[in-house]
N, C-alpha and C positions, 0 to 999 in steps of 0.2 A: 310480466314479473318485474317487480323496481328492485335495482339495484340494493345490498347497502352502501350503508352511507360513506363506504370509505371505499365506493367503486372496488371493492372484493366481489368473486366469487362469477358464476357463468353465468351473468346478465345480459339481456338485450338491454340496446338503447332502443326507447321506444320508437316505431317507424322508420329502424334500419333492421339491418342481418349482425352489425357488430357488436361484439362483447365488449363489455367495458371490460378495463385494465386491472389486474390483480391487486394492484399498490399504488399507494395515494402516489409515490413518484411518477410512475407509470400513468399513470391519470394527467397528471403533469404534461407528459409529454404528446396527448393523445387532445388535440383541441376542440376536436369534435364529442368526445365524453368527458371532457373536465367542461367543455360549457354545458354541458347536459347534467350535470351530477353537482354545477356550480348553481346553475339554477335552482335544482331540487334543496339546498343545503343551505342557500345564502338567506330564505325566509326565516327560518327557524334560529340563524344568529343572529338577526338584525331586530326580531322580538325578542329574544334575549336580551339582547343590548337597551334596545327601546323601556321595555320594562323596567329596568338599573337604572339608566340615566334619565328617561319622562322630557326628552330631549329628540326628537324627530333628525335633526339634523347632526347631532352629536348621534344617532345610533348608525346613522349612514358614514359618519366619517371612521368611526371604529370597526365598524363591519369590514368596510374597505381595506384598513390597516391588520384587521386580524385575518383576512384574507394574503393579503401580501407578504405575511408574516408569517403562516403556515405554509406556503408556496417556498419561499426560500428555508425554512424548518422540515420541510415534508420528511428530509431520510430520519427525524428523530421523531416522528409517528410511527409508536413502534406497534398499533393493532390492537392491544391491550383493551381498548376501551371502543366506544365507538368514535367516530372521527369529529362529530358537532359537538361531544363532550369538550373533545381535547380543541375546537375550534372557538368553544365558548369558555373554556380554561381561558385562550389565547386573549381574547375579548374583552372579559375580566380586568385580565392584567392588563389590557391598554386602559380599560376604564379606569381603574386604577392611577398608574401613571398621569392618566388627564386628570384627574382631582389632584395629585401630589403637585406640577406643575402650575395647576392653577391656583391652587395653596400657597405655594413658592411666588406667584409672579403679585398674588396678593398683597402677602408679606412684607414683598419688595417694595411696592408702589408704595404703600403704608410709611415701610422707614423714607423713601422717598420722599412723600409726603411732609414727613416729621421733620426731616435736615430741610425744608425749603421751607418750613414753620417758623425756623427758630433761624434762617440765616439771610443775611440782603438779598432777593430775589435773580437782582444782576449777577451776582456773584458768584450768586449759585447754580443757575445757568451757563456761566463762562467755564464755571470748575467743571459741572456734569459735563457740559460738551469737550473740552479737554482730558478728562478722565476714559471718556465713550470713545475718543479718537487716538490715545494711549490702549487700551483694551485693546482696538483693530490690529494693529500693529503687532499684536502676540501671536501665538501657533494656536489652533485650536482649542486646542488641549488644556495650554496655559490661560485663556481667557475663560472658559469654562472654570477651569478648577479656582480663581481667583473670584470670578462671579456668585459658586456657590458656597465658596467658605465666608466672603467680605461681607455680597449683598443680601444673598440667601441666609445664611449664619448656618451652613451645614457643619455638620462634624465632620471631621475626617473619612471615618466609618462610613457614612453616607454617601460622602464623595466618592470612594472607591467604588463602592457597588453602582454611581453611575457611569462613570465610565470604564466599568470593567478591568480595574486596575487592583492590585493590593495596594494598602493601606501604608505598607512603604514608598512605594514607588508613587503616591499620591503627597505623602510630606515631600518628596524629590521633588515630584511636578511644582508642588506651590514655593517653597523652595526660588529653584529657577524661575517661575513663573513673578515672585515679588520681584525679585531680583531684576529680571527684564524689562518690569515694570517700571522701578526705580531708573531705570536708564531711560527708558524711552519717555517717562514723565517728566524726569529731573528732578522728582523729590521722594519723597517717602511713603512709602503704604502702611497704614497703622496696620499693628499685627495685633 
C-alpha cells in the first residue's frame, strides 16, 4: 500500500516493517521515510515545473528550492489539501519570482546600457565601479532597498513586500540608506 502523499495515515515503507510518520514535520525528521516519500513526490514537482518553464535545468533548480522551502515551512502545511498541490503552489511562486528577477535584472542592464550610450565610456566605468564599491559599504538592507528603488525603479510598495518590511519602515530604510550613501560616496544620490 503507498503512502499519501503527505506521508499520513498507517503506511508501510516499501521493503521495511515501518510506518511512515503521521505529519509532513514528522516526516521531516524520520530520514529514512522522507527520502522514501521524497522520491515518490519529487517526480511529479519537477514535471510541474518543467512543463511552466520548457527549461530542464530551470525545473531542477526550483524543484530544489521548493523543496527546501517546504522543509523549513512544513509546521504551516496544515493537511487541507494534498501535500504536491501545496508543493507545486510552492514551485509556482519560486517560478514566479525567477521571471520577476529576471525581468528586473533585464531592465537594469537595459538603463545600464542606455547611461553607457550616452556617457564617455571611461567615465562611466570609473563612476559604476565607485558607485558598486559605495553600495558594498552599506548594510544589506540599505544596498537592497537603494538598488531597487534607483536601478530597478521599484515603488515603494514593492519594495516592502520584498523584503518583508511595511511601506513605513521601507521610506526609513531608504531614507538612511541615501543618506549613508551620501557619506560613503561623497556626493549625492538623485532622488
Amino acid at each position: 500500500m503507498q503512502p499519501d502523499a503527505a506521508g499520513r495515515g498507517e503506511t508501510l515503507v516499501p521493503g521495511t516493517q515501518r510506518e511512515l510518520p503521521r505529519t509532513l514535520d514528522a516526516l521531516v525528521q524520520d530520514p529514512v521515510a522522507f527520502r522514501h516519500w521524497y522520491d515518490m513526490v519529487l517526480p511529479r514537482v519537477y514535471r510541474y515545473l518543467l512543463a511552466r518553464s520548457g527549461d530542464s535545468w530551470l525545473a531542477e533548480e526550483l524543484t530544489q528550492q521548493t523543496f527546501v522551502e517546504a522543509v523549513r515551512n512544513r509546521r504551516k502545511f496544515d493537511g487541507r489539501s494534498d501535500v504536491v498541490t501545496w508543493l507545486c503552489a510552492i514551485g509556482r511562486h519560486k517560478l514566479v519570482d525567477h521571471y520577476r528577477q529576471t525581468d528586473r535584472e533585464a531592465a537594469r542592464q537595459q538603463r545600464l546600457s542606455t547611461i553607457r550610450a550616452e556617457q564617455d565610456p571611461v567615465l562611466v566605468t570609473h563612476e559604476r565601479d565607485a558607485i558598486w564599491q559605495t553600495l558594498a559599504t552599506l548594510s544589506d538592507d540599505e544596498r537592497l532597498a537603494l538598488i531597487f528603488r534607483y536601478l530597478d525603479q521599484m515603488p515603494v510598495r514593492d519594495i516592502a513586500k520584498e523584503l518583508d518590511r511595511s511601506e513605513k519602515a521601507v521610506e526609513s530604510l531608504l531614507s538612511r540608506a541615501r543618506e549613508a550613501f551620501r557619506v560613503a560616496y561623497g556626493g549625492p544620490i538623485d532622488e
